[in-house]
C-alpha positions in Angstrom: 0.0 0.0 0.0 1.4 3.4 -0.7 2.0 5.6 2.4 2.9 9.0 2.3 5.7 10.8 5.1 6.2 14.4 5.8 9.5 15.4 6.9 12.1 18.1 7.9 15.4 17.8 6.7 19.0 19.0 7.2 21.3 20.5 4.6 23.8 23.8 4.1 22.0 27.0 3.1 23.8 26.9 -0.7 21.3 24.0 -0.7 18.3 25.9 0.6 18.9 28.6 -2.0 18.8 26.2 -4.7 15.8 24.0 -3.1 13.7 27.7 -3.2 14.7 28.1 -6.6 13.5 25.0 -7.9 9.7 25.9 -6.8 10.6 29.3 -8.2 10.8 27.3 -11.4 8.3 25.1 -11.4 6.5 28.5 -10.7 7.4 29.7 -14.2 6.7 26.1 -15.4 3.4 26.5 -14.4 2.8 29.8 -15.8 4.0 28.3 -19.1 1.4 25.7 -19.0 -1.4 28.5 -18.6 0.2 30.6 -21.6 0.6 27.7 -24.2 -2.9 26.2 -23.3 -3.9 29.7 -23.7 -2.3 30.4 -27.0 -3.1 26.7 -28.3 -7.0 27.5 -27.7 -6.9 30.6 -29.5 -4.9 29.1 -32.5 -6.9 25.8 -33.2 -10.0 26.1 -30.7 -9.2 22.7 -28.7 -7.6 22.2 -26.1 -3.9 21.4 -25.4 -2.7 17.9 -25.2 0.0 16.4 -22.8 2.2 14.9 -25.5 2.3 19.1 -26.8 2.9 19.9 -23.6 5.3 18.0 -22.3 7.0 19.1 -25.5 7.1 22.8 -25.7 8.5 22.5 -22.4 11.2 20.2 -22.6 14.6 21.5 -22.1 14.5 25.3 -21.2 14.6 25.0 -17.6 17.4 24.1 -15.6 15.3 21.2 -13.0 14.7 17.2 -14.2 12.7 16.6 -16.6 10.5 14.4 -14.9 10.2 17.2 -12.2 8.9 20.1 -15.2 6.6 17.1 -16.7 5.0 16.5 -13.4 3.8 20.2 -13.3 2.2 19.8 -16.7 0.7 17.0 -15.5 -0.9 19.1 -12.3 -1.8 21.6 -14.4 -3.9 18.7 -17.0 -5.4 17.6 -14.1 -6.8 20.2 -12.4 -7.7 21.4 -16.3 -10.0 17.8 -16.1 -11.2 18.3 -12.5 -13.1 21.7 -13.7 -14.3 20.1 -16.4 -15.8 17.4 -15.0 -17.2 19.4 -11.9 -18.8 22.2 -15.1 -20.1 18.9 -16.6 -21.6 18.0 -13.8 -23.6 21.6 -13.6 -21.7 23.8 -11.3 -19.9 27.0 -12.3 -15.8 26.7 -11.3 -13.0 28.5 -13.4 -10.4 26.2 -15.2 -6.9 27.3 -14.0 -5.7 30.8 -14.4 -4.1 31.7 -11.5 0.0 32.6 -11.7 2.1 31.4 -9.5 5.6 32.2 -8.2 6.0 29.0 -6.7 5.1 25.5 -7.1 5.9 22.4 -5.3 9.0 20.8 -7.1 8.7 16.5 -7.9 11.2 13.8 -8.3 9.7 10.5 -9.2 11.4 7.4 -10.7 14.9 7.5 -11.4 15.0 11.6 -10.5 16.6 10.5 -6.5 18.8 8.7 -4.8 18.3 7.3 -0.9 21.0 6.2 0.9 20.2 4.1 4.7 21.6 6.4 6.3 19.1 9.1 5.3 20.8 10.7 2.8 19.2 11.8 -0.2 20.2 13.0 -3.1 17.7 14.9 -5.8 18.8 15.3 -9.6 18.8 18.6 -11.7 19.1 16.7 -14.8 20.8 18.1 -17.9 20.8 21.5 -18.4 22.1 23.1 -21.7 24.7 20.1 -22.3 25.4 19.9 -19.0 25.3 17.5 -16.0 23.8 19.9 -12.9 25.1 19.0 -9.3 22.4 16.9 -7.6 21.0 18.4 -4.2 21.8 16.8 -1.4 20.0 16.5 2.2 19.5 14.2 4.8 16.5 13.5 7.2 15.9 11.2 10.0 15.0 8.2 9.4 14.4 6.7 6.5 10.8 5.2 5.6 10.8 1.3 5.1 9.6 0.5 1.8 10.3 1.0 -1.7 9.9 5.0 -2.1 7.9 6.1 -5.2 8.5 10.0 -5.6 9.5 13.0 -3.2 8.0 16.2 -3.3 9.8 19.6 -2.4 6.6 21.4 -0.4 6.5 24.8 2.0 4.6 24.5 5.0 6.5 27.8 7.0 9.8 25.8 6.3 10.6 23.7 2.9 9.7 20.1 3.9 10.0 16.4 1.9 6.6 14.8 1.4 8.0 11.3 0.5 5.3 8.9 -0.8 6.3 5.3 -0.8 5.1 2.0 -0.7 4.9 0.1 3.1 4.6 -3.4 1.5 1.7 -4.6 3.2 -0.9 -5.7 1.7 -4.5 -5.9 2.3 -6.0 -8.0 4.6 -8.5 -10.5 3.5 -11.7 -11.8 5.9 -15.2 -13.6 6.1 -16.7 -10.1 7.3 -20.6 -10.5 6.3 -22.3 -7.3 7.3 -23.0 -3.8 5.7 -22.7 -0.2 7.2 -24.3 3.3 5.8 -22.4 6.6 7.3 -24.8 9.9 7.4 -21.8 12.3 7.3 -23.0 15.7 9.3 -21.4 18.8 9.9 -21.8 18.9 13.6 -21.4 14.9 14.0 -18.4 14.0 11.4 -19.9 10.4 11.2 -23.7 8.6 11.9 -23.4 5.2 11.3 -25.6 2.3 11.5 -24.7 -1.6 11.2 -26.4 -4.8 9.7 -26.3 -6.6 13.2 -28.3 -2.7 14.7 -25.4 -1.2 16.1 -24.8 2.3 15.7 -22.4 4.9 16.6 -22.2 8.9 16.9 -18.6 10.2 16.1 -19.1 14.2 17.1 -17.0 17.0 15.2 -17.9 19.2 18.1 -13.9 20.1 18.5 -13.6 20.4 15.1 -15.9 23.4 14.7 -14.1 24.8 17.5 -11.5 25.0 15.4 -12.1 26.3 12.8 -14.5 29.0 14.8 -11.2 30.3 16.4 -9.0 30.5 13.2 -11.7 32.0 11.5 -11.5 34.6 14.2 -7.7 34.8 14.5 -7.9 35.2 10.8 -10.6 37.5 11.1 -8.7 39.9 13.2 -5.3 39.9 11.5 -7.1 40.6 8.5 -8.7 43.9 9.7 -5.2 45.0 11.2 -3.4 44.3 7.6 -6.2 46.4 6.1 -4.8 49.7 8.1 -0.8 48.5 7.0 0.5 49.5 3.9 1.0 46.0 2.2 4.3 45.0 2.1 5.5 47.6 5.2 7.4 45.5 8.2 4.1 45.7 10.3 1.9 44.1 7.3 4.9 41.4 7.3 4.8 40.7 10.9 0.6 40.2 10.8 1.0 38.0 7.5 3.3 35.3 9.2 1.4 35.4 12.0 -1.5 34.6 9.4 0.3 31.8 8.3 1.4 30.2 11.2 -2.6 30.1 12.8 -3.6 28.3 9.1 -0.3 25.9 9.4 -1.6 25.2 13.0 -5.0 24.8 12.6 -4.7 22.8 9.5 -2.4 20.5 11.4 -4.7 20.0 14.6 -7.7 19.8 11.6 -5.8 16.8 10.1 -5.1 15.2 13.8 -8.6 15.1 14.5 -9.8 14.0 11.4 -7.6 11.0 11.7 -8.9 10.2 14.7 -12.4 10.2 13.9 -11.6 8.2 11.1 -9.8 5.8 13.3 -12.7 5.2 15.9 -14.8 4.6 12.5 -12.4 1.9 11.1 -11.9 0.1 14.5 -15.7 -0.4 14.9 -16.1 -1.3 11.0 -13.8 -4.6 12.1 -15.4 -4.8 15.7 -18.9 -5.5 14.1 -17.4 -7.3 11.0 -18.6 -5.3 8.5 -17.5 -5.6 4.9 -19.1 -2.5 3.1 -19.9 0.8 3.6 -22.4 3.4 2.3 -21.2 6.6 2.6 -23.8 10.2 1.8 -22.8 11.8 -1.7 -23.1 15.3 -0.7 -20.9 17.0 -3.1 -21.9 20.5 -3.8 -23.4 21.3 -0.6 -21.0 23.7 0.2 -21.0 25.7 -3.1 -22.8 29.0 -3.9 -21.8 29.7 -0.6 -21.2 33.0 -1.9 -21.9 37.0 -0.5 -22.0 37.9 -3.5 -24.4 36.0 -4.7 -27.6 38.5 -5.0 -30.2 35.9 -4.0 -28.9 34.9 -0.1 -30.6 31.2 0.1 -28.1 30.5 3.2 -27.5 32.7 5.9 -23.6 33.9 6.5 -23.1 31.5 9.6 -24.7 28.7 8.0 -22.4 29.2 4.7 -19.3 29.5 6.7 -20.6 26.3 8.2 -21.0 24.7 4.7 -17.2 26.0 3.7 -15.9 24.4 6.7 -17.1 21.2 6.4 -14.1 18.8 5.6 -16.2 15.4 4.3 -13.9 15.2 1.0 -11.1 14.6 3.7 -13.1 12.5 5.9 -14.1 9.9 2.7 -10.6 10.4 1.1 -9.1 8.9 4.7 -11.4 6.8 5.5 -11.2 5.1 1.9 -7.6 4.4 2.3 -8.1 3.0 5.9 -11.1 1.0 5.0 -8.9 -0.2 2.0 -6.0 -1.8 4.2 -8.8 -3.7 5.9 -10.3 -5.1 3.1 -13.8 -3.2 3.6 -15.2 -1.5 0.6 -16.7 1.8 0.6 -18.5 3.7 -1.9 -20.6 7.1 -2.5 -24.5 6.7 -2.7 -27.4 9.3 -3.4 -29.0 10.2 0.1 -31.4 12.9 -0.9 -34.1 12.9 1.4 -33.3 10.8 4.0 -33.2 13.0 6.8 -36.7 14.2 5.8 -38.4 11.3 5.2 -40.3 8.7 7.8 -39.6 5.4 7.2 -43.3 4.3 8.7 -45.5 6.6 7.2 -43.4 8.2 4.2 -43.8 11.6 5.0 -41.6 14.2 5.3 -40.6 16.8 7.4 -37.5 19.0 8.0 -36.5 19.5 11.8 -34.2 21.6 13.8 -33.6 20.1 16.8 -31.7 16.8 17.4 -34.4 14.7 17.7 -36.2 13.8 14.4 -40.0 12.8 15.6 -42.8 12.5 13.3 -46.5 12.7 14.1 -47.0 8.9 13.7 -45.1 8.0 16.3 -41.9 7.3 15.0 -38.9 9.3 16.8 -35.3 8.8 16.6 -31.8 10.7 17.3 -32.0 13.0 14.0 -28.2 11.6 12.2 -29.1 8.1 13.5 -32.5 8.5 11.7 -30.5 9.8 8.6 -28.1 6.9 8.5 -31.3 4.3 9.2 -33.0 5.5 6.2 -29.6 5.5 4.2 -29.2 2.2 5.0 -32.5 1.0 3.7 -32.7 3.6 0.4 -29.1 2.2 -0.3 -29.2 -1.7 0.5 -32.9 -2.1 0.5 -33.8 0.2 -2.8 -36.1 2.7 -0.7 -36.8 3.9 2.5 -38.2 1.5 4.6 -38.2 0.3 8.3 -35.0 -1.7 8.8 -35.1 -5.4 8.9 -33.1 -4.9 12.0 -33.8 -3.4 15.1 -31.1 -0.5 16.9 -29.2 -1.5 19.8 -28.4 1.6 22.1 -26.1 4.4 20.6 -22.4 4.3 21.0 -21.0 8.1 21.1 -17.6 8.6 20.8 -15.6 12.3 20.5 -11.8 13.2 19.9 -9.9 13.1 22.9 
């Protein structure tokens, strides 16, 4: 399975120098990208292919080859991603944006790892000329064979090292199916084939991001009154950068966590498939702009901040290693509806109760009904009955 490491390293400043400079160039390597796709558009009226590229960019800039075709490759696929997400009726901008930097990649046979955490990254060939490999050392060195390394910035240049762990995934006679109702203010709602059921709240995650969006708030409003680029507006932007670097790192702890808890009771109640809520585009037109307000400000901050691309992307990978499938199913309606009578009704409290009689925690209610619309083809009464609801939180 491939595994990804993030890690400092150690090396002389000539080497930091050049290390900045190589995202410099993949900066203008990017830029390139925009300008021939641009130019190719306006020329022929199609778009730009990879093989053209690749080609119009090969040799004029002095990093590995392999590291200037992996930008063109970025830049292609976030090309497709807006396509398909326009395709698919939403309004997003294909890339435009110019960059001065851009994480630098070495894949293949662009590195060198020695065991004693050496590294060393290749240049390439550079107008007919061999260019002195970079050399740095971390750590430790991960165990497995290592796939590609990639030069990122995170307050300090780092090595995000993806490699493969050689382990492979585990097989099992697991016989029962799970349906997540993924929620804002509970990351995860889940309900099992043998009537288990479990609340995983996100409680500390909103508290999160409520205080870096005030942090951010508030340095924002004192860089308004600086004159940008002044030592004051300098001081309040890193201080801006290191609350997002924090927060995104305690963000990422505790979505791991929560994802853990999940996984763990996936094998406790030997469950071998997952349903989890398609909810894409709930947090777009989120917009002030936007003349028409459907959403109020809170709630679209709310929506903006709601991380469940993250929590499916982990829990995918983690569910993967076990040997339990997941996959993305339409929920529409399943909060609303009763699964007794068929009516629906939208509520606001916790507690989703309906005039026939039926009453249930509100996500446990959303994942129920999941569960049947998914696994049963509509929403129905489960041919199970719920065993008392297991809440767990981040510690």
């Amino acid at each position: 399975m491939i595994r990804c490491l993030k890690t400092s390293f150690r090396t002389n400043k000539e080497t930091i120098a050049r290390l900045f400079q190589c995202n410099q160039v993949s900066g203008e390597v990017w830029n390139r990208c925009l300008e021939l796709a641009k130019e190719h558009h306006l020329k022929t009226g199609k778009w730009v292919t990879k093989s053209e590229l690749q080609k119009r960019s090969k040799g004029i800039y002095p990093i590995h080859s392999q590291s200037v075709q992996a930008v063109c490759h970025k830049y292609l696929f976030a090309r497709d991603a807006a396509k398909k997400t326009r395709k698919a009726g939403y309004v997003t901008k294909y890339p435009y944006k110019q960059k001065k930097y851009f994480n630098t990649k070495w894949a293949n046979n662009g590195f060198k790892v020695y065991e004693d955490g050496k590294i060393e990254l290749s240049m390439g060939v550079f107008e007919g000329k061999r260019q002195t490999p970079l050399v740095v050392w971390i750590k430790e060195v991960p165990v497995g064979k290592i796939k590609e390394i990639e030069l990122i910035f995170d307050r300090q240049l780092l090595l995000s090292i993806a490699y493969e762990n050689g382990q492979k995934i585990k097989e099992h006679t697991f016989d029962k199916r799970a349906a997540i109702d993924v929620g804002e203010v509970h990351t995860i709602a889940a309900v099992a084939e043998n009537g288990e059921n479990i609340i995983l709240t996100g409680r500390k995650l909103r508290s999160i991001h409520r205080l870096r969006n005030k942090k951010i708030a508030e340095l924002q409003r004192k860089m308004s009154k600086c004159t940008k680029g002044s030592k004051q507006w300098g001081k309040y932007n890193r201080a801006k950068k290191y609350v997002l670097s924090k927060s995104e790192r305690q963000l990422q702890d505790g979505l791991h966590k929560t994802t853990k808890q999940f996984v763990d009771w996936c094998v406790e109640n030997e469950v071998k498939e997952v349903a989890f809520g398609n909810v894409d585009g709930v947090q777009r037109n989120t917009s002030r702009r936007k003349k028409k307000k459907v959403r109020s400000r809170t709630t679209n901050q709310k929506l903006s901040n709601w991380s469940f691309g993250k929590v499916y992307a982990y829990l995918t990978y983690k569910l993967d290693a076990e040997g339990i499938k997941i996959d993305k199913h339409d929920e529409s309606y399943t909060t609303q509806q009763c699964p007794c009578c068929a009516k629906r009704r939208k509520v606001s409290s916790r507690l989703y109760k309906c005039p026939c009689g039926y009453s249930n925690h509100r996500d446990i209610h959303g994942a129920s009904t999941f569960f049947a619309k998914t696994f049963y083809g509509k929403i129905r009464e489960l041919d199970f009955s719920l065993k008392h609801t297991k809440y767990l939180r981040i510690a």
